[in-house]
C-alpha positions as CSV (number, residue, x, y, z in Angstrom):
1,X,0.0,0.0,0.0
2,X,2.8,2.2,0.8
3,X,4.5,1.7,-2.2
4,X,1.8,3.1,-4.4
5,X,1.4,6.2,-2.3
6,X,3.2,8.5,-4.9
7,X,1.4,6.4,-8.0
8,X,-2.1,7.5,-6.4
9,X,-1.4,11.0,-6.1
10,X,-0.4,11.4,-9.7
11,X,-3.4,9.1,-10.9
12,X,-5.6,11.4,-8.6
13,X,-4.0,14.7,-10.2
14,X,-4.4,13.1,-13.5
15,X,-7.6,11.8,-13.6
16,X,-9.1,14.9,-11.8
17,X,-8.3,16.7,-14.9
18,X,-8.8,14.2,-17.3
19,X,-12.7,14.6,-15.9
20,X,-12.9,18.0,-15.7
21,X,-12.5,18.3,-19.3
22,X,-14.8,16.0,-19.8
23,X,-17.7,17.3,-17.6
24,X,-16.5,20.8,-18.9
25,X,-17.6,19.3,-22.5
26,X,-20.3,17.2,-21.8
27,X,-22.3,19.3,-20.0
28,X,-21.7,22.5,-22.4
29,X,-23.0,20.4,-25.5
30,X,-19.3,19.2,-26.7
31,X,-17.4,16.2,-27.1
32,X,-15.5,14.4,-24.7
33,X,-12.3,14.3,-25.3
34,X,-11.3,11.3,-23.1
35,X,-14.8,9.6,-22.7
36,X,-16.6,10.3,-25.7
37,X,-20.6,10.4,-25.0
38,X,-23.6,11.3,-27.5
39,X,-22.4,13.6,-30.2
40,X,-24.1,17.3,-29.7
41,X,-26.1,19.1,-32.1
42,X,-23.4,20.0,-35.3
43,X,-24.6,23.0,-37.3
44,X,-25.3,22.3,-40.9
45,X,-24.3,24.3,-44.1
46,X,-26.8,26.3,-45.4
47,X,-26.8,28.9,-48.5
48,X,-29.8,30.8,-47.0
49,X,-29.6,34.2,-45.7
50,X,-30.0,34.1,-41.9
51,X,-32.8,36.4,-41.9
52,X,-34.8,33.7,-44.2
53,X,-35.0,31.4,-41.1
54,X,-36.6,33.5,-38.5
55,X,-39.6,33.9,-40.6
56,X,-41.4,31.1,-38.4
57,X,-39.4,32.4,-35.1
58,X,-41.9,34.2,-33.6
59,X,-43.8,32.4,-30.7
60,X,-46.8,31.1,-30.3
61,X,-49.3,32.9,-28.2
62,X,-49.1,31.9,-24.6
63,X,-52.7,30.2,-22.7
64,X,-53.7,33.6,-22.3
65,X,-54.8,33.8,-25.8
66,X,-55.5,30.8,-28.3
67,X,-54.7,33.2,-31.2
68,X,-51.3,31.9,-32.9
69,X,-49.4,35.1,-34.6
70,X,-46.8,32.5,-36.4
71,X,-48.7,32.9,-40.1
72,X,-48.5,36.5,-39.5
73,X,-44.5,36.6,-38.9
74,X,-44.5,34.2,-42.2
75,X,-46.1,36.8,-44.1
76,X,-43.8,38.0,-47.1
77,X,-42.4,41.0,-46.2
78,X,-40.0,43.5,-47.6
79,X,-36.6,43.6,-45.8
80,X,-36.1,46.9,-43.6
81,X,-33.3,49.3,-44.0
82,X,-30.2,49.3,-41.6
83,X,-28.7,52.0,-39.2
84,X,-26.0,51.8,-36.8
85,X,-25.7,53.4,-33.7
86,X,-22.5,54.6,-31.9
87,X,-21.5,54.6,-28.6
88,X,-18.2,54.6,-27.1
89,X,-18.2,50.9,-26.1
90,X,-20.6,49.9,-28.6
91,X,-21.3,49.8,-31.8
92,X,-25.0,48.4,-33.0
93,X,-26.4,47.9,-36.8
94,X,-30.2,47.9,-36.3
95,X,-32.8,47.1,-38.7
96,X,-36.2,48.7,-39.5
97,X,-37.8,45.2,-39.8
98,X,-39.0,45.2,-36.3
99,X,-36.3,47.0,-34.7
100,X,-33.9,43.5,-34.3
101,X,-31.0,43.9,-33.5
102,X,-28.4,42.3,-36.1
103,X,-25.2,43.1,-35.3
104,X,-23.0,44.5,-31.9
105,X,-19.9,44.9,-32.3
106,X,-18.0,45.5,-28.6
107,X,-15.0,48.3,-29.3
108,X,-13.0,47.6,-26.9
109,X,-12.3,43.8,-27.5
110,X,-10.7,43.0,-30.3
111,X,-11.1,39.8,-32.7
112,X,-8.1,36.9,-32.2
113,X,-7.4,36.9,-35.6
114,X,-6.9,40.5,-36.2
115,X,-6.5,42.6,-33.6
116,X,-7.4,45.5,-35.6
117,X,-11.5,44.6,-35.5
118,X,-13.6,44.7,-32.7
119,X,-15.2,41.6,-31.4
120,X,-18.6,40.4,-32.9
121,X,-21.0,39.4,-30.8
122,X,-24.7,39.4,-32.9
123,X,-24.4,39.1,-36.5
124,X,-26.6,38.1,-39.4
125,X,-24.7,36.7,-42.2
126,X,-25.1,33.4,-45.1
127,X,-23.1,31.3,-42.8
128,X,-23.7,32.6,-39.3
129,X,-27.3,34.5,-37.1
130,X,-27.5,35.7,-34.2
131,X,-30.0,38.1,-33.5
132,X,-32.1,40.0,-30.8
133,X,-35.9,40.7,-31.7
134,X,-39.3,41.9,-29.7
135,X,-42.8,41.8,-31.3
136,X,-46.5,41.3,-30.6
137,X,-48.4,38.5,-30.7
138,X,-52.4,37.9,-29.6
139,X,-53.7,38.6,-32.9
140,X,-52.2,40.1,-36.3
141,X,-49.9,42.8,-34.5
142,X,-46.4,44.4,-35.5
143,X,-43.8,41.4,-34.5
144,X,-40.0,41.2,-35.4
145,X,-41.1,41.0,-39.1
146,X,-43.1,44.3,-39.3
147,X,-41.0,47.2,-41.5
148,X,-40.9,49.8,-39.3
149,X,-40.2,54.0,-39.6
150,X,-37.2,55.1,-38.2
151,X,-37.6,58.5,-37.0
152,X,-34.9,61.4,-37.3
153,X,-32.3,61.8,-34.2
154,X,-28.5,61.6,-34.0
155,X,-26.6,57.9,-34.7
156,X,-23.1,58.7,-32.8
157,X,-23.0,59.7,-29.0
158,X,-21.0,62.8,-29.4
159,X,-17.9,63.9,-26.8
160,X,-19.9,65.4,-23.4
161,X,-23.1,63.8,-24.8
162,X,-24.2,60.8,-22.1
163,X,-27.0,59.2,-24.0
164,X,-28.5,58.8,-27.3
165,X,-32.3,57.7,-28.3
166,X,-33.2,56.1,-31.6
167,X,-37.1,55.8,-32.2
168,X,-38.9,53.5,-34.9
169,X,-42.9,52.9,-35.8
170,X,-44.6,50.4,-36.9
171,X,-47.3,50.7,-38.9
172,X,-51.1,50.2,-37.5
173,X,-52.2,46.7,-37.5
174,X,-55.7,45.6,-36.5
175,X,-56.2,48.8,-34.6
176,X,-52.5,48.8,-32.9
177,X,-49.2,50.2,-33.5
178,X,-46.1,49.5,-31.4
179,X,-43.4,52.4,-30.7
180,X,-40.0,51.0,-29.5
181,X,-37.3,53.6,-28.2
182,X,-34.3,52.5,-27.4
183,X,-32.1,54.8,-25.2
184,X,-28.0,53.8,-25.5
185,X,-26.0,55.0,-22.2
186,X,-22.0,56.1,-22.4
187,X,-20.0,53.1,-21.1
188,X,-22.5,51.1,-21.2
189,X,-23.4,47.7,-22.9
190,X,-27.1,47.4,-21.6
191,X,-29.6,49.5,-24.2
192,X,-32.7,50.5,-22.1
193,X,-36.1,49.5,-24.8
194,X,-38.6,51.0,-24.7
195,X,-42.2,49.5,-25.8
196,X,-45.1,51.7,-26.2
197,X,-48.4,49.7,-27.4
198,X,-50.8,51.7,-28.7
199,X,-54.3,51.2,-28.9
200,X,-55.4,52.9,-32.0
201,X,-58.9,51.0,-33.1
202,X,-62.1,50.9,-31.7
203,X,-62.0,47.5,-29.5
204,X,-60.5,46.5,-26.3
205,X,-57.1,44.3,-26.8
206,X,-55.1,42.3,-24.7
207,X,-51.7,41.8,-26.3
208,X,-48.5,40.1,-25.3
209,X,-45.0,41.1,-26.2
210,X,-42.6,39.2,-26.5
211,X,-38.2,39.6,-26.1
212,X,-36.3,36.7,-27.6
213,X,-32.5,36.0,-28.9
214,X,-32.1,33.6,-32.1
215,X,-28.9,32.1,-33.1
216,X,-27.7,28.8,-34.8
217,X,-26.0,26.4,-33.0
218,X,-22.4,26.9,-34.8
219,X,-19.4,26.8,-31.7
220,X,-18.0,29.7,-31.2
221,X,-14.5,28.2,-30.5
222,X,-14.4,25.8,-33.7
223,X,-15.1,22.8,-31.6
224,X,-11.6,23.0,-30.1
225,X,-11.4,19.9,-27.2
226,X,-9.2,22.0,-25.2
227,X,-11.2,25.8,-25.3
228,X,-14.6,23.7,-25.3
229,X,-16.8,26.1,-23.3
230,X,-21.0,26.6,-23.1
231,X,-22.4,28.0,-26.2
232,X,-26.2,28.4,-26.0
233,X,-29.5,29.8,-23.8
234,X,-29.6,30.0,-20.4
235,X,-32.0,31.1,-17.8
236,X,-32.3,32.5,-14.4
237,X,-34.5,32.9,-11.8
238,X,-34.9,33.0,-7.8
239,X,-36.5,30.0,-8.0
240,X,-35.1,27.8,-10.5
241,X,-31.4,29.8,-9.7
242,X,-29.3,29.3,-13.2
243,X,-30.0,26.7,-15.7
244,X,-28.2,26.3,-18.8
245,X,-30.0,24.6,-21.9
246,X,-27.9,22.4,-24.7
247,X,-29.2,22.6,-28.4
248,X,-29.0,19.1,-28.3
249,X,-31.8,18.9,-25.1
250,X,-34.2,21.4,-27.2
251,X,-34.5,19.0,-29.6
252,X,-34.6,15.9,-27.4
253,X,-37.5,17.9,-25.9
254,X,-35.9,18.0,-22.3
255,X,-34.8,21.4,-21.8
256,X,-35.3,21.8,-18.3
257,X,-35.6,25.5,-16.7
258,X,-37.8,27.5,-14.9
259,X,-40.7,28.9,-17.4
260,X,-43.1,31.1,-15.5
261,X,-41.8,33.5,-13.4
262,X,-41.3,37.3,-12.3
263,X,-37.6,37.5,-12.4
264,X,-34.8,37.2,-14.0
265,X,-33.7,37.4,-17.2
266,X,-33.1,34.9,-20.6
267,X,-29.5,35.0,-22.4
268,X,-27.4,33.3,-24.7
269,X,-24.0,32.2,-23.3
270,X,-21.0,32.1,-25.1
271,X,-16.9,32.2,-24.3
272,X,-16.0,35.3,-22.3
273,X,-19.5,37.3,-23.9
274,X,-23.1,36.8,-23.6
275,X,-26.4,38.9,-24.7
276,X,-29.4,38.8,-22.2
277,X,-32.9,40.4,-22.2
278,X,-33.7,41.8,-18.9
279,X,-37.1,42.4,-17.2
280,X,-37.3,44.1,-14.0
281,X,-38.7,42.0,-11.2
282,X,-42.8,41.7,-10.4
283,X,-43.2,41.6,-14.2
284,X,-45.0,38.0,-14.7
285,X,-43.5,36.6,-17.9
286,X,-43.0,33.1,-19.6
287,X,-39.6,31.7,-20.6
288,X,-39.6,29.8,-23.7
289,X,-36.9,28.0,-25.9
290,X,-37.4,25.9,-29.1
291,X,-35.9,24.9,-32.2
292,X,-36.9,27.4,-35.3
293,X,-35.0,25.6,-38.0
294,X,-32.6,23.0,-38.8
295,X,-29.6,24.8,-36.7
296,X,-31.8,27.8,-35.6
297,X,-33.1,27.9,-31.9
298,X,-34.7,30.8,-30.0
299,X,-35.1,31.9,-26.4
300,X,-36.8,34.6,-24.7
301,X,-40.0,35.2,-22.7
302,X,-43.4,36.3,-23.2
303,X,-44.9,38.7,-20.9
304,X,-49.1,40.0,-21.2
305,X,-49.4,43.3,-20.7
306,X,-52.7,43.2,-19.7
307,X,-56.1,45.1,-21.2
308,X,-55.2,48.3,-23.3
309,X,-58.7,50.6,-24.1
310,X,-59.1,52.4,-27.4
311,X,-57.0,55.0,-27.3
312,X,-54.9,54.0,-24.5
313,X,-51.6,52.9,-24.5
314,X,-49.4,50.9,-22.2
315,X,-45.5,50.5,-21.9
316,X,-43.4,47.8,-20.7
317,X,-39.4,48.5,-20.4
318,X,-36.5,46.4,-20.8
319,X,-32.8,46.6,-21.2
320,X,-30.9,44.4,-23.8
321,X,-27.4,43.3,-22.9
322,X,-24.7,42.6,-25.2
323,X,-21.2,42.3,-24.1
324,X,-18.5,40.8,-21.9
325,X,-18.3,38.7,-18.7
326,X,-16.8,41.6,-16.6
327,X,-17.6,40.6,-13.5
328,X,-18.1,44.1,-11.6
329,X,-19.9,45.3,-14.3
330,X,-23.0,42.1,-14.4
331,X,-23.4,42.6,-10.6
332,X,-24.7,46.0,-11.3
333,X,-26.6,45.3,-14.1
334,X,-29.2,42.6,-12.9
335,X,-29.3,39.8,-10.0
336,X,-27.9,36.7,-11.1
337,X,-26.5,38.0,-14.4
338,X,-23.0,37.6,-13.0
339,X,-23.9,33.8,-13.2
340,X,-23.3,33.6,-17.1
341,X,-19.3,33.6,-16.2
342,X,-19.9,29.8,-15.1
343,X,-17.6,28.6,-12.8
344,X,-19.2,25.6,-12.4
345,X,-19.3,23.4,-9.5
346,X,-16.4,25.1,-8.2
347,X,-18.0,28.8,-7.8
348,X,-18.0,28.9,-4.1
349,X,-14.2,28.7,-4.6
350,X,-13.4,30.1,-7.5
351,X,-15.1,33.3,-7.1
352,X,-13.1,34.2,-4.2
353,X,-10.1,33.4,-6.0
354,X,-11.1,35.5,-9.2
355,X,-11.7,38.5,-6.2
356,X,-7.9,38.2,-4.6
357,X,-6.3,37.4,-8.8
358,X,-8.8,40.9,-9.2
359,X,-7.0,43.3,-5.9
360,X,-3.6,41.6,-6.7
361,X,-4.5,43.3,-10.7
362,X,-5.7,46.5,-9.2
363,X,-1.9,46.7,-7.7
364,X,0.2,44.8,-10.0
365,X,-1.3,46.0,-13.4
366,X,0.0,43.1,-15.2
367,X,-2.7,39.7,-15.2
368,X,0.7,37.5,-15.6
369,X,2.7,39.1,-12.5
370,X,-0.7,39.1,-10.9
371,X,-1.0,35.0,-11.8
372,X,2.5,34.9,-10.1
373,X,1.4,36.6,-7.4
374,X,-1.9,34.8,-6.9
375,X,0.4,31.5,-6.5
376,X,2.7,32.9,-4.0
377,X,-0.3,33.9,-1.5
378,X,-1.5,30.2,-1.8
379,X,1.3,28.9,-1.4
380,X,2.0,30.9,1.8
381,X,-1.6,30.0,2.7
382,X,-1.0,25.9,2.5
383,X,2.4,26.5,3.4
384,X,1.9,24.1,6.7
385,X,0.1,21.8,4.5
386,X,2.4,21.5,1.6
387,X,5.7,21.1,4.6
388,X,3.8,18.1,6.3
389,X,3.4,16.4,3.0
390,X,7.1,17.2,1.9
391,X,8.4,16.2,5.7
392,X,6.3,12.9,5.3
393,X,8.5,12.4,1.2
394,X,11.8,13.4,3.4
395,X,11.1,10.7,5.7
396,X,9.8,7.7,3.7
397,X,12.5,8.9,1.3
398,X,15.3,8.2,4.2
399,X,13.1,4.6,4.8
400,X,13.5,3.3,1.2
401,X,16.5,1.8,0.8
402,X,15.3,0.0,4.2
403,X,12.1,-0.6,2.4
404,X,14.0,-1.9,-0.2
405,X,15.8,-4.3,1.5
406,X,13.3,-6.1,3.6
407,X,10.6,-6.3,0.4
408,X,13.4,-8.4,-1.3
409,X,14.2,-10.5,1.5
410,X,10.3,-10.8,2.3
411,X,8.9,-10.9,-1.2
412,X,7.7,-14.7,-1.3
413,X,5.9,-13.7,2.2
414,X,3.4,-11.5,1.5
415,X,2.0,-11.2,4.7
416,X,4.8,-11.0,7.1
417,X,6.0,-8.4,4.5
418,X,2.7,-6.1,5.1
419,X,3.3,-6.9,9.2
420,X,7.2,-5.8,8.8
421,X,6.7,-2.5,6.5
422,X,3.6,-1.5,9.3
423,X,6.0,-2.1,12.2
424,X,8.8,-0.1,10.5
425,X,6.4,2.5,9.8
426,X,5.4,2.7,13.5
427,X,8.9,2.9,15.1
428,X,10.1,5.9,12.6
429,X,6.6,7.6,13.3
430,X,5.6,7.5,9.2
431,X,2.3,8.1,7.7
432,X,2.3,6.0,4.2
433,X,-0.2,8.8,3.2
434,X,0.9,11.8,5.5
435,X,2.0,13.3,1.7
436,X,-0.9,12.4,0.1
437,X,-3.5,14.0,2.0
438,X,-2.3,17.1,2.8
439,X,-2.0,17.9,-1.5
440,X,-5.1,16.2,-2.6
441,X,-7.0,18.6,-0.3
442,X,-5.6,21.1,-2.4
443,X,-6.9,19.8,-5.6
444,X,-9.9,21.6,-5.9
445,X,-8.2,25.3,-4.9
446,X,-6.7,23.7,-8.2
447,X,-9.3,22.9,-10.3
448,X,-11.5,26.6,-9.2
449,X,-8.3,28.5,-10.2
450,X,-8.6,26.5,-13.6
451,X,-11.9,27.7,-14.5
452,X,-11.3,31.3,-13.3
453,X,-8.9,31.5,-15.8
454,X,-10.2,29.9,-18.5
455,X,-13.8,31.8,-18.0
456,X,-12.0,35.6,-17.5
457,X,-12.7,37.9,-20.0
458,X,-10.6,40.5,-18.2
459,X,-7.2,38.0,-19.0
460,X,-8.3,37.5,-22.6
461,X,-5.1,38.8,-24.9
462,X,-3.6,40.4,-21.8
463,X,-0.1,40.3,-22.2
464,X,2.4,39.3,-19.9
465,X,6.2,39.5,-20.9
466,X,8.1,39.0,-24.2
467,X,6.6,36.4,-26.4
468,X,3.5,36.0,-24.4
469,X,0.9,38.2,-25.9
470,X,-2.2,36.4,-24.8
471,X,-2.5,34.8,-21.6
472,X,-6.3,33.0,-22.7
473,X,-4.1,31.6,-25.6
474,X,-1.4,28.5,-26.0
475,X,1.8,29.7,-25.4
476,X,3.4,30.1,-29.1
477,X,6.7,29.0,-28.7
478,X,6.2,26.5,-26.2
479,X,8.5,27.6,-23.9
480,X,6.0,27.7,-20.5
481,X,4.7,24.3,-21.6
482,X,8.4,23.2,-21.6
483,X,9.5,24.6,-18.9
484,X,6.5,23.0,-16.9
485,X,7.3,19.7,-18.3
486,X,10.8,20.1,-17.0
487,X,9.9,21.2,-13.2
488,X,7.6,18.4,-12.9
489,X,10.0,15.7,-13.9
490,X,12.4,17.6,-11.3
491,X,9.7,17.5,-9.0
492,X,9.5,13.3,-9.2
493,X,13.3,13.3,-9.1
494,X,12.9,14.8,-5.9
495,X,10.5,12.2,-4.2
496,X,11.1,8.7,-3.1
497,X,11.5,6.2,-5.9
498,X,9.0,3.2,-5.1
499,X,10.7,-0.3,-4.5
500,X,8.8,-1.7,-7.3
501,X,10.6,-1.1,-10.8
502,X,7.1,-0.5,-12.4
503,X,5.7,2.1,-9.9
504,X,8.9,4.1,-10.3
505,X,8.6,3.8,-14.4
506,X,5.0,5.0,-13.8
507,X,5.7,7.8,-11.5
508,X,7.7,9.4,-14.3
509,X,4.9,8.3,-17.5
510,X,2.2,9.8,-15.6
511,X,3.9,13.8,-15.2
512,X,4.4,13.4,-18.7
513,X,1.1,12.3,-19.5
514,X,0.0,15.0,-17.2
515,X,2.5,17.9,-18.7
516,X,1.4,17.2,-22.4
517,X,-1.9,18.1,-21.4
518,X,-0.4,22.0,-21.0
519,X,0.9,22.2,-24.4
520,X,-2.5,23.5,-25.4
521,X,-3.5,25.1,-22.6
522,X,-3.6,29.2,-21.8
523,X,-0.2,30.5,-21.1
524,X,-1.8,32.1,-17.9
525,X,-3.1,28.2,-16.8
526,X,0.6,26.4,-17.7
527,X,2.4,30.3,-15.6
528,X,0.5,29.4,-12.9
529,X,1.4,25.6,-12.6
530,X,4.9,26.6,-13.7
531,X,5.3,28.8,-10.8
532,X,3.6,26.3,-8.2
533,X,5.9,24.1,-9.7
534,X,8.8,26.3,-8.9
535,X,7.9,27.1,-5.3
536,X,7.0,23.6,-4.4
537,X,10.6,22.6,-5.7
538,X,12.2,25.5,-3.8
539,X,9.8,24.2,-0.6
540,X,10.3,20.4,-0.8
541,X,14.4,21.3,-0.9
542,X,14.7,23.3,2.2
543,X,12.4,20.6,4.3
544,X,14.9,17.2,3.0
545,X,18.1,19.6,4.0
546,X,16.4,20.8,7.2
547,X,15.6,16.9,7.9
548,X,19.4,15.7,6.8
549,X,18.2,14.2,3.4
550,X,20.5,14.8,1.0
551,X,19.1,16.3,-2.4
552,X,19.4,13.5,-4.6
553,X,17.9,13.3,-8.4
554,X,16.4,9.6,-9.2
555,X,15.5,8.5,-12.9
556,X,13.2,5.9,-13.7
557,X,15.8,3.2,-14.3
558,X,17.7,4.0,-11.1
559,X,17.7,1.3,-8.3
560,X,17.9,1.8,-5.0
561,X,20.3,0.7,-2.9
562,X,20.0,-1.9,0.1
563,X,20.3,-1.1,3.4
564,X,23.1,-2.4,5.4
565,X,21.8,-5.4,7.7
């Protein structure tokens, strides 16, 4: 049992990452990498326009009404005119065919491939939709299809100006018109909308508007295994908290979430960026997701707005949100909003560890210093944990050649070699496992700090030193991956070689195994394991000189010697 102690600890290490990829992918829709499962949803080609396929995206009328508006979004219609509004964050093309929203383009992150373009989040091309859109339904009213006027006003929010307001019409429909406003903010990536419903016919109606995102189910990331991350709806409420929907449950027909409620908000997730619509709270509304098209899905929520008089109106705000996963910034916005940057199972961890990588930033102003930084305060932290575990290595690294000896004089007894190793054990005070423990209790301090920053927008293409441009990206030489590589095979040179020729060979495969892994992970991931690394090195060194064990490097071929009887 003893002999295996070191073999366990790198199969635990191992295999603890191993699965969190695989979780990571499987429950955000992708494949496995290790443990492949059902294939999710694939987009397919298609030489359509995007706009083509949201003719039948508008939903059906909630049991408030058994009128269904689809046939009236089907309705032939002529395609609106664009505009595009200017903010200093924020740059949005908007369309006169019901106001959507067809494109966002966030200024202030730029695209991977050429830094020169700013990120795009919505878009409506041949290959690729994503869209935001808000209509009636409850009878043959202005929906996202409906041409609508755009009235005069400015486009660009001018120097000293705070906000801008763009204002568009529809056209009366069976006695009703619908007025949307929207009102863009400096600095700001939510858009306040405005709906006015106006009653302009001669009966009482009772309409519902509905706010709903459509996109296709394409990956964001290109499907790579090792930057898999959630693409697709999500929903949260105080009741049913956050629930992420797959494509691939929408058309299973088990997309599970909370659908009538008074709160929260319905958004489409992606890496690092994400576009919500947000209702304030006490307004009763039902969430919705289904599949429009072959690779077309929708989600959003349908709220009544109750009687309207002739010649009355009502108006029901809400704010659109498109933009990154600052953190500071989606606390402010709405409750739970700060939930699409998903941490996962390790959030009660990992968000106190983005908070203290965050106030080492705000001091630092480099994320890669700060990533250093962030490693040296937990190692300081587990400092009494990490020397225990290295003190119990010193020890049963002094006992091995003892070990050694007795095993091959004991190795046809079985038995009385157990008995022998436990007594030795007792006299020299060992714990087999007293340098297990102490680091597998560590593992999930690990495992948070991999998703913080993996999920951080605020570390996407943040530079560090030299030929590290990106932390979010591989490193492009190599040379942290290498380096890691290197310290961990130091680190198992350092550590008792097990008696058994095959435990020792395995304790060397498995950091190997382990380190090839980092080749294609961020450079900010493989800095920080470099650095802990490092420090453990530097750590486990001073406790074997402090204990009188000579620093000695083993290999996986090297055989220990007997001890003197």
């Amino acid at each position: 049992m003893t002999d295996i102690r070191r073999t366990i600890l790198w199969v635990v290490f191992a295999f603890s990452l191993i699965m969190l990829w695989d979780k990571w992918q499987i429950h955000n829709g992708n494949p496995a990498t290790f443990f492949p499962a059902a294939s999710p949803v694939t987009a397919q080609n298609s030489s359509t326009n995007g706009a083509e396929n949201t003719a039948n995206a508008t939903p059906a009328a909630t049991v408030n009404t058994a009128v269904d508006a689809t046939g009236a979004a089907a309705e032939a219609a002529p395609v609106g005119e664009t505009v595009v509004i200017t903010t200093d964050v924020l740059r949005l093309t908007l369309s006169t065919e019901g106001g959507t929203v067809v494109r966002t383009e966030l200024l202030n992150y730029k695209q991977d491939a050429d830094r020169s373009q700013p990120v795009v989040l919505l878009d409506e091309t041949p290959q690729h939709s994503y869209v935001a859109q808000t209509g009636l339904i409850g009878g043959n009213y202005p929906t996202h299809k409906t041409v609508m006027q755009l009235q005069p006003g400015e486009r660009t929010l001018q120097d000293g100006q705070d906000s801008l307001s763009v204002r568009l019409e529809s056209p009366e429909m069976d006695g009703v018109k619908l007025v949307k406003t929207l009102t863009f903010k400096r600095g700001a990536y939510d858009v306040a909308v405005q709906h006015d419903v106006i009653n302009t016919g001669n009966q009482s109606i009772n309409p519902q508007l509905y706010l709903q995102l459509l996109r296709d189910n394409l990956p964001i990331d290109g499907g790579n295994a090792f930057y898999s991350t959630f693409t697709g709806p999500a929903f949260y409420s105080e009741a049913g908290k956050y629930q992420k929907v797959e494509f691939k449950d929408v058309d299973k027909g088990k997309a599970s979430f909370e659908k009538q409620t008074d709160n929260g908000y319905v958004a489409m997730v992606q890496h690092y960026f994400a576009s919500a619509w947000l209702l304030n709270d006490g307004i009763e509304r039902e969430n919705f997701v289904r599949k429009v098209d072959a690779n077309f899905y929708t989600a959003g929520a349908i709220t009544t707005l109750g009687q309207i008089e002739p010649g009355q109106s009502k108006t029901l705000n809400a704010r659109f949100f498109a933009g990154p996963q600052q953190e500071k910034m989606l606390e402010t916005l709405s409750p739970g909003l700060v939930l699409v940057k998903d941490y996962g199972m390790f959030t009660i961890l990992a968000k106190p560890l983005y908070w203290l990588l965050d106030k080492i930033h705000s001091v630092l102003g480099n994320w890669g210093w700060s990533i250093i930084g962030l490693v040296l305060l937990l190692k300081i932290a587990f400092y009494w944990l990490n020397a225990k575990a290295y003190a119990s290595m010193a020890k049963m690294k002094a006992l091995n050649p003892r070990i050694t000896e007795m095993r091959e004089r004991l190795k046809d007894k079985p038995q009385q070699m157990q008995q022998e190793m436990m007594r030795i054990y007792r006299e020299e005070k060992v714990n087999p496992l007293g340098g297990c423990l102490p680091i597998m209790i560590q593992i999930p301090v690990f495992i948070a700090l991999y998703w913080v920053l993996l999920s951080s927008v605020e570390i996407r293409q943040a530079p560090w030193i030299l030929w590290i441009t990106d932390l979010s990206a591989k490193d492009p030489l190599f040379i942290l991956p290498i380096l890691m590589t290197l310290s961990s095979l130091l680190q198992t040179a350092l550590n008792p070689v097990p008696p058994d020729p095959m435990q020792a060979k395995m304790m060397w495969f498995m950091p190997l195994i382990f380190s090839f892994m980092f080749f294609m992970f961020p450079a900010g991931l493989v800095l920080y394991w470099l650095t802990n690394n490092v420090l453990s090195i530097a750590q486990q060194w001073v406790i074997n000189v402090r204990m009188g064990v000579p620093p000695q490097f083993n290999h996986p071929f090297k055989k220990q010697p007997a001890a003197a009887k």
